[in-house]
N, C-alpha and C positions, 0 to 999 in steps of 0.2 A: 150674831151678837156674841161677847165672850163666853156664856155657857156652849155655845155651839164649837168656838173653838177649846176652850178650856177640853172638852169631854174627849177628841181625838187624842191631846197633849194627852190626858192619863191615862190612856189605855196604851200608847206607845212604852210612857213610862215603868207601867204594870210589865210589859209584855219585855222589855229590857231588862229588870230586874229579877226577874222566874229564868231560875234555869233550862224550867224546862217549856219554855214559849214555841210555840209550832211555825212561829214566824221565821222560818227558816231566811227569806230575803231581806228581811230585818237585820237577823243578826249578819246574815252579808257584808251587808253597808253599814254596820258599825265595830266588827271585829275583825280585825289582820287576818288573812289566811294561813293556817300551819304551815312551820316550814317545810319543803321537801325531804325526802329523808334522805339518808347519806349514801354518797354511792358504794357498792361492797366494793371489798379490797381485791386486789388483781389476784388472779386462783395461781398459786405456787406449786412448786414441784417439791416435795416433797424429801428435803434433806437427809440422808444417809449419817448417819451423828461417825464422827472421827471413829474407828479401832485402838481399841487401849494397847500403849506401850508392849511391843513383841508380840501383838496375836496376829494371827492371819490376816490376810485381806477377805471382807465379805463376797459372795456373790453379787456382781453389780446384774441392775436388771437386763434384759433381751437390747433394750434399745443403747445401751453402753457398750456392744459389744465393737470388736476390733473392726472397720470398715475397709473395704478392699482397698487394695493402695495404703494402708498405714505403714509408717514408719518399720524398720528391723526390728527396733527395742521396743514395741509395745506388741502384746499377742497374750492370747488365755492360759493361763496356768489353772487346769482343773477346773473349768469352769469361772475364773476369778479374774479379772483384766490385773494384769503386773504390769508394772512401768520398769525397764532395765534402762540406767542412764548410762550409756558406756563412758568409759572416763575418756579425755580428749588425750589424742596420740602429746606425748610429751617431748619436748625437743631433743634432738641429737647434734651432736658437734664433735667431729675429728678435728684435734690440733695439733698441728705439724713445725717438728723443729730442727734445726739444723741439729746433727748426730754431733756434739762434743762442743766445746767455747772454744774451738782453732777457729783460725782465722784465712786457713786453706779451706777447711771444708766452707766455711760461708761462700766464700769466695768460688769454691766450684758449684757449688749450690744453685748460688746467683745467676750464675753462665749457664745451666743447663735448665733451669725454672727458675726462672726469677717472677715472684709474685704475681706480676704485671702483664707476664706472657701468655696469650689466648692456650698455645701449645709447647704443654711441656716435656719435655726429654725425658726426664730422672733427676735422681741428686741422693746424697747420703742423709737420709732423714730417720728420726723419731718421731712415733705418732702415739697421740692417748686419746681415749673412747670419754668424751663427757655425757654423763647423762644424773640426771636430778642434782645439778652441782657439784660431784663430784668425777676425775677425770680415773680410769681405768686402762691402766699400761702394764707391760710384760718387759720381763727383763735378766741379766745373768743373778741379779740379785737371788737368796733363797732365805725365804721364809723358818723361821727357828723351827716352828713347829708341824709345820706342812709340807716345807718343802718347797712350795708353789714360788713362781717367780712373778704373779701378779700383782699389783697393788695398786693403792688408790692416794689421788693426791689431789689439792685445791689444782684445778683448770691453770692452765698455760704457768704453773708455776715448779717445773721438774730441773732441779739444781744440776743435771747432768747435761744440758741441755739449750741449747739457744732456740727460744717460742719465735717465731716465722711468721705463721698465719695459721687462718682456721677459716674451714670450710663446712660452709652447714650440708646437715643429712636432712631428709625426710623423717617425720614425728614416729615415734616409736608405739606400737600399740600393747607392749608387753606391760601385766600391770606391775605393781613394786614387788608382792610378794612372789612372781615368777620371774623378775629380774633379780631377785635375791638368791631364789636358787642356782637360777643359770649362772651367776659368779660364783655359787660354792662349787658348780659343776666345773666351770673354767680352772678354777686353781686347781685340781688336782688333774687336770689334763698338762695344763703350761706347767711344767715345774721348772725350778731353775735353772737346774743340773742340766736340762734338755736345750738351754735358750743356743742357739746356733746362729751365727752374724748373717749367715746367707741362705738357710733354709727355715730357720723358726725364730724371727725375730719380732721383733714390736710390732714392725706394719703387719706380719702373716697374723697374730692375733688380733691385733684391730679390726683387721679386716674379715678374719672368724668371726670377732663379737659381733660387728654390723650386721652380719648374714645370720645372725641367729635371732638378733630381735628385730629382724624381719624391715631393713632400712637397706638395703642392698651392699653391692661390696662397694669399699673405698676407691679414690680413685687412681687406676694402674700406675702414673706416674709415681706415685709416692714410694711403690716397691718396685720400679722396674729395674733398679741396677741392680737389686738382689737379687732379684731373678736369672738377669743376665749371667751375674756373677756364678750362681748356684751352678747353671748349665757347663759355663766355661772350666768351672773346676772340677764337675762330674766329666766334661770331655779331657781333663788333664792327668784327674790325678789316674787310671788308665795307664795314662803313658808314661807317666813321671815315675808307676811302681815300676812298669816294664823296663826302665831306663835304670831301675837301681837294682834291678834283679839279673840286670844283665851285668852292671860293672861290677857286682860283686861278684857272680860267676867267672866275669876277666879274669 
């Protein structure tokens, strides 16, 4: 009869409304189950904070150390991993021009190396040293205050001179402020007064400067008639004083 049912209905009711109802399977079947809880966050290594402006580098730990096979530029300084970036070899370029604006020399130039020619002979040439944009040549010129007969002028542009062609060097590993002495060193070796058409001219210092910042020597054709030349007059002049020492004697 309804009291029979009615009397289940309130005790459900009672046993819903008490928080603390031992009906555990009750509150089951009529409360959501809590959500799961969140998953922890992924375990981190533990970030070294940046060094302030000019202070050392910290000690990095054991497992940052330098591993066999690593590069040249990385290695422990006291304990401390340093990174050394070397700077990149920087380009080299000798440019060669015909010796004067005749119109003989081009012309025997042409005949003996011409541009185009796998193998060249010789020719009367001028050469300058390019390197960071600016070109480095030797010459009778003399410096006011030095003396020195070196000098530096924008690439392929030497007013004495017909520009020909340019052949690249191998990258130079010297950095700027060792390439800056090696030029104060150069000028007071080249000085003007010394410059000589067959034994100390433009190609003999270019091809000095090449072999100092470590790009090898230029290529032989560009001095070989000075060469030749130098040898033929050291076997002349010999006989040309003998030859004057004798007809003054006559």
């Amino acid at each position: 009869d309804m009291g029979q049912v009615s009397a289940p209905l309130s005790a459900m009711s009672s046993a819903v409304q008490s928080p603390k109802a031992p009906n555990s399977e009750l509150q089951a079947l009529i409360l959501p189950p809590p959500p799961p809880p969140p998953p922890a966050p992924p375990k981190m290594d533990k970030l070294t904070p940046p060094a302030p402006l000019g202070a050392f580098p910290e000690v990095l730990p054991q497992e940052h150390a330098v591993p066999d096979g690593a590069p040249p530029d990385m290695h422990l300084e006291d304990g401390a991993e340093v990174l050394y970036v070397e700077e990149p070899g920087r380009p080299v370029s000798l440019h060669i021009y015909d010796v004067s604006r005749e119109a003989s020399i081009h012309r025997l130039n042409a005949a003996l190396a011409h541009p185009s020619m796998p193998l060249k002979l010789g020719g009367i040439f001028h050469a300058g040293v390019e390197v960071d944009g600016m070109e480095w040549s030797y010459g009778r010129w003399i410096d006011a205050e030095s003396g020195s007969g070196v000098i530096q002028i924008q690439p392929k542009t030497d007013p004495g001179h017909s520009f020909r062609q340019t052949v690249p060097l191998p990258p130079m590993k010297l950095s700027k402020p060792e390439f800056t002495q090696l030029i104060a060193e150069l000028k007071l070796v080249y000085l003007g007064e010394d410059y000589d058409l067959l034994r100390r001219n433009c190609c003999h210092f270019a091809d000095d400067l090449c072999q100092r910042i470590g790009v090898g020597k230029i290529p032989a054709w560009v001095y070989r008639l000075a060469r030749i030349g130098a040898r033929i007059d050291w076997v002349l002049k010999p006989a040309i004083s003998t030859m004057g020492v004798a007809s003054g004697s006559a």
